[in-house]
C-alpha positions, 0 to 999 in steps of 0.5 A: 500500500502507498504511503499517503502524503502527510499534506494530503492526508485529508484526502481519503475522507474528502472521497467518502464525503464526496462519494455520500454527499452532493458537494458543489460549494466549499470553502476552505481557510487553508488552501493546499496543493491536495485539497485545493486542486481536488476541489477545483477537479470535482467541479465545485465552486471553490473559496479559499482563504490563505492565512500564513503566506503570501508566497503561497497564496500566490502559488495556490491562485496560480495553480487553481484559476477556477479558485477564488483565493483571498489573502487574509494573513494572521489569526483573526483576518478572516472575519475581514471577510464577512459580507464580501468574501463569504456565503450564507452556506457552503456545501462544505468548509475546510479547516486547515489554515492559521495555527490560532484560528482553526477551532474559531474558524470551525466554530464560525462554520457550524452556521455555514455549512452541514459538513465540517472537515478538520485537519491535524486534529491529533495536534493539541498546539490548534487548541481543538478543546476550543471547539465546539461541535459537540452536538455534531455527528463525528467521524474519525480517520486516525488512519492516515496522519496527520489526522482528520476528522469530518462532522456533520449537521445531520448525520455522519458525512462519510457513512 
């Protein structure tokens, strides 16, 4: 069996959600090199915040023309964004950007969306105890690390 890239570890709870779920708008604060492009390659309609880099937000923009990819460097920029950059739903929302905001900005989507994904959730530096999604369906892919978790509003996303 191959090895899973650490940076796309993600990817094989993407294909259980996608092959259960009608997934045509997401938004992702983290843009990457697997995610990005595998939504772009399923069709979707793709919102991506880079938060850490503007060398890499370049790289993402440049890669993934279909992409719309905005630049909000730092823990709390994102909430810039209300009003211009985001929808009142998403199909799905991705979290895998800033260090400091990944339990806020999964946190924020729980009104955003029925399908949540969180990435490097084995990781206690994102302070995931600040989440709050407890009333969520959850699944768990410690298979694969880093690790991924999936919630859904109304059930289990991947099963």
């Amino acid at each position: 069996m191959e090895a899973i890239n650490p940076y796309g570890s993600h990817i094989p709870t993407f294909e259980k959600i996608f092959s259960k779920n009608d997934i045509k708008t997401v938004l992702e604060f983290g843009g990457g090199d697997h995610s990005t492009p595998y939504f772009v390659e399923k069709g979707c309609t793709v919102h991506s915040i880079e938060m850490q880099s503007e060398e890499w937000y370049n790289h993402i923009k440049e890669r993934n023309h279909t992409a719309k990819v905005s630049l909000m460097i730092g823990k709390d920029t994102w909430k810039e964004l209300f009003g211009e950059f985001f929808e009142d739903h998403y199909d799905l929302i991705f979290v895998d950007g800033h260090l400091d905001s990944r339990p806020e900005c999964a946190n924020w989507a729980k009104d955003h969306t029925d399908i949540i994904v969180l990435h490097d959730t084995e990781a206690h530096c994102y302070g995931w105890n600040r989440l709050q999604l407890n009333d969520w369906h959850k699944f768990e892919d410690t298979d694969n690390h880093p690790q991924t978790q999936a919630y859904g509003r109304n059930s289990n996303p991947c099963i």
